[in-house]
C-alpha angles and dihedrals in degrees: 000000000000113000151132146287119231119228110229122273086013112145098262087066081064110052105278123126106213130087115213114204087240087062102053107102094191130349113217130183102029101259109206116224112279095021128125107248128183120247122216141174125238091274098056093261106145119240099198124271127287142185108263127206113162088196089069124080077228102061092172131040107179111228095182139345090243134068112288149183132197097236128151083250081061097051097035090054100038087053093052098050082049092046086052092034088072088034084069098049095052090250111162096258090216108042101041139089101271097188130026110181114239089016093063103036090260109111112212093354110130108178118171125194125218104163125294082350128078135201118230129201127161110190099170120067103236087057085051098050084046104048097118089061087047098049095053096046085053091049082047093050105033097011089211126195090230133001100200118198127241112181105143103111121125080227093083083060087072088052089044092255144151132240110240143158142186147079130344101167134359127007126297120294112230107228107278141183122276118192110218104181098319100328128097129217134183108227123190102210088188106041104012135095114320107293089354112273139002109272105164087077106048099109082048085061104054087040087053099050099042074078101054113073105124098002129126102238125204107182108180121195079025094166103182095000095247085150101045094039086049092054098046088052092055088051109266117176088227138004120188119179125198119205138155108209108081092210092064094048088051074054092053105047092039096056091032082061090043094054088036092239129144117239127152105209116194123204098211134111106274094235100053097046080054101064092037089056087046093054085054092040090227107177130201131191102226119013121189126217119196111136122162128270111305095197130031090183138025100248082076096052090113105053093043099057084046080060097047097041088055098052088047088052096047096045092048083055089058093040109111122215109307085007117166131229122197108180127179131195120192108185105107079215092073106076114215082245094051095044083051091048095053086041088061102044090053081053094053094049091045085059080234132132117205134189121228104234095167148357125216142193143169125304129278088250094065087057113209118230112203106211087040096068095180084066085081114058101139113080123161147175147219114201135168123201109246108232129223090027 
């Protein structure tokens, strides 16, 4: 087996699973893209084997410390320890993320459930170029109706690949109705957001919303209103979501008229719905913050922390006596330290003191590896505005 040799104190030798080009001491053997190589130390004592691609700035990605082939035995028995995995947890088996890539020893393998239909997306290029074993050991372990293909993120372009969508297995799923708590929602698993539907904060939205019942909500990038619709549903006196994709405001009235719930959804830019709420010194009771990522690399870290200090200032400023403030960051590049810390200076600034009533994070089935930070991207607050500071 071709493969590399690892400089010393580099982060494999720490428990991380990926190889930086920076990082490869000596390469034998002339591994081909998308091929399994074999990792090694300085003194010829094996690391494990790993997926190699030299056009990525990661060139290796370790799928076991052993050696190991990406054979259909490989995929059929990795998605089954991920699919108990979540067993175990209580995860509903058939709503969940069922694979998360490095977190479940599958580097670059997304697969969502919704039912008897999953989501595929390959980001790395040895899952790509190895999507028809892993569609029959998906059809072994879940025997799903349809697999559909999703392969639409910027991310492939890291890996050299393609964006492409489509089919895998079965014919196409019309958009259906998916029951998160006691709220429905349409997804459309073909032409809809991403994998369908965000899955990693469905227990945030239940804990949210426990909060909610007679308060006046404001929940801004609210995407498919998962937390408004949430909060109308626990008897909130008003709900009022800002989005702006017009498509996911057309989401959030449809399936606010499907569950008979009153919600006002607003297609506008966040920050600028902000400032106009504070010149009419509109006030809510609880605001929710949960934008999208506002880096994707590191060279970015500083504008977006300007951008999400800005949203937390300008939502402290709407917030009414003991209002409440849940706020959500999803880059992996943003620490939870460094989220707090940006929290607190908006607060400062805001001439505001708040109490932290909760901390959230992603759900069990986007397990968290510890050595593998990037493993934890979702970080969130609850926070109440102290009165009589």
């Amino acid at each position: 087996m071709a493969g590399l040799i690892i400089k010393p104190r580099s982060r494999i030798y720490h428990g991380h699973d990926w190889i930086y080009s920076s990082e490869v001491q000596k390469t034998f053997g002339a591994p081909k893209d998308g091929d399994v190589v074999s990792l090694k130390d300085g003194n010829d004592r094996t690391l494990g084997s790993a997926i190699y691609n030299s056009k990525s700035q990661i060139v290796a990605r370790r799928i076991s410390r052993q050696k190991q082939e990406l054979d259909l035995d490989f995929f059929e028995r990795r998605i089954r320890i991920a699919a108990e995995y979540r067993a175990r947890r209580g995860i509903n088996p058939r709503l969940c993320r069922v694979v998360w890539s490095e977190s479940d020893a599958i580097p670059g393998l997304i697969v969502d459930r919704y039912g008897d239909h999953l989501v595929v997306q390959t980001l790395t290029l040895a899952m790509d170029q190895r999507k028809e074993l892993i569609v029959e050991a998906l059809r072994r372990v879940l025997e799903p109706v349809s697999i559909v293909e999703r392969n639409d993120s910027p991310i492939r372009k890291a890996e050299g690949l393609e964006l492409v969508s489509g089919m895998l297995f079965g014919d196409a799923p019309a958009p259906f109705a998916i029951r998160i708590d006691e709220v429905e929602f349409e997804v459309d698993l073909v032409q809809g957001q991403k994998t369908g539907f965000y899955l990693d904060q469905a227990a945030s939205y239940r804990e949210v919303a426990q909060y909610a019942k007679g308060r006046r909500v404001l929940d801004c990038f609210a995407n498919q209103g998962a937390f408004a619709l949430a909060c109308a549903k626990a008897g909130a006196q008003a709900v009022t979501a800002v989005e702006i994709s017009a498509d996911c405001i057309g989401q959030i009235k449809a399936n606010a008229v499907r569950n008979q719930l009153s919600v006002e959804a607003i297609s506008a830019n966040v920050f600028d719905t902000l400032k106009d709420m504070e010149r009419k010194e509109a006030r809510f009771d609880l605001i929710i913050l949960d934008p999208p990522s506002f880096t994707k690399s590191k060279s970015t870290l500083n504008d977006a922390m300007r951008g999400y200090k800005e949203i937390h200032l300008r939502a402290l400023k709407l917030l009414a006596p003991d209002g409440l403030l849940a706020t959500f960051c999803c880059s992996h590049h943003v620490s939870a330290e460094i989220f707090k810390e940006v929290i607190n200076e908006a607060t400062v600034d805001a001439k505001k003191t708040l109490r932290q009533l909760a901390i959230y994070t992603q759900g069990a089935d986007h397990p968290i590896i510890p050595t593998l930070p990037e493993t934890e991207y979702l970080k969130g607050f609850l926070f109440e505005l102290a009165p009589g500071r």
